[in-house]
N, C-alpha and C positions, 0 to 999 in steps of 0.2 A: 508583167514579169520583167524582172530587169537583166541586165545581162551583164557576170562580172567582168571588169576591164583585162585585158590577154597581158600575162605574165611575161615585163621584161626576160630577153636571154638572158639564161646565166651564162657566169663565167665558166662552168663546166661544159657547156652546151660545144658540138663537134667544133659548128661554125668558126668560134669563137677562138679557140684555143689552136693557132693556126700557128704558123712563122709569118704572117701579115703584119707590116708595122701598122701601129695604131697611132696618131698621133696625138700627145699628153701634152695639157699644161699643168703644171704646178705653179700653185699661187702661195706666194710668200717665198722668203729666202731664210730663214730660222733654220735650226738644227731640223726639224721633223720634214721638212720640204726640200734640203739639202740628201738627208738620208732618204727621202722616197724617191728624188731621183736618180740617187748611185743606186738604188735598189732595182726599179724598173730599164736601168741601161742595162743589166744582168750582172753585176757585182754583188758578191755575199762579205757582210763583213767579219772581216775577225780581227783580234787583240795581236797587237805585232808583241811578238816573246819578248823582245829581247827591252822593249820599251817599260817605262815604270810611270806609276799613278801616284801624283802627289796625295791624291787622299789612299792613306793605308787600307781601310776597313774594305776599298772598293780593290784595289789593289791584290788584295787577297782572295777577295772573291772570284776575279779573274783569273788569278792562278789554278785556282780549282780545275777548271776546265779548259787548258789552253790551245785543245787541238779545235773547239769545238767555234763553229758557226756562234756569232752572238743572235744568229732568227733562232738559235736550236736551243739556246741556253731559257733559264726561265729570269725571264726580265723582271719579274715582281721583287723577285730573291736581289736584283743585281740592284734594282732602285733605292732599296731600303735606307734609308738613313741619307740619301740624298739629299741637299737643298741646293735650289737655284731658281732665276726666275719667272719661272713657268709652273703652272698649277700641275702640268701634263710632267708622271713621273717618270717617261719612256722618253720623252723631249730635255727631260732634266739628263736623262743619263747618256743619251747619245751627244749632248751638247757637253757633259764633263767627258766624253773618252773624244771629241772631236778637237777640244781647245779647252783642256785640263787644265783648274785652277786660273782660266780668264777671269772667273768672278772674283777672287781675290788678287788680279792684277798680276798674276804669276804668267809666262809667258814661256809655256813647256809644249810640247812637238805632240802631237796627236797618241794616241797609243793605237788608233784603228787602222787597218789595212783589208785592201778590197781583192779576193780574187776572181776572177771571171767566168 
């Protein structure tokens, strides 16, 4: 009879979910490795009002929701029609609201802001 192997804790588990720093590396420096570690210092990001997106179609979609957390908005809806170069469409779009229109060599101020 074999015996199944005992289930890593989860993340729910009492232990786990403490005020205990944990200590994290993040490997890579790219938009998704950048954005998981403002995420994990406890920064939520949101779209600064008053800032604009060279690309309109995103631009506007942002408008939609401007009070709102971008972890709260739905990212599929906000990717759409994005290009850039990463396969990953969530890494495409936190890299165009990070350093908007760098792929086409334009050199415009972030539109994200972090509150704590």
């Amino acid at each position: 009879m074999s015996r199944c192997p005992r289930a890593a804790p989860s993340i729910l588990d009492d232990h786990i979910l403490t005020s205990e720093v944990l200590p994290v590396v993040i490997i890579g420096n790219g938009p998704s490795g950048i954005c998981l570690s403002y995420l994990l210092s406890g920064f939520t990001p949101y779209v600064t009002e008053e800032a604009t997106h060279p690309n309109t179609l995103l631009q506007r979609k942002l408008e939609e929701r401007p009070h709102q957390s971008l972890l709260e908005q739905d990212l599929e809806y906000l990717c759409e029609g994005l290009e850039g170069r990463s396969s990953n469409p969530v890494a495409v779009l936190f890299d165009s609201l990070l350093l908007p229109g760098s792929d086409f060599g334009m050199d415009c101020a972030s539109v994200l802001r972090g509150r704590h």
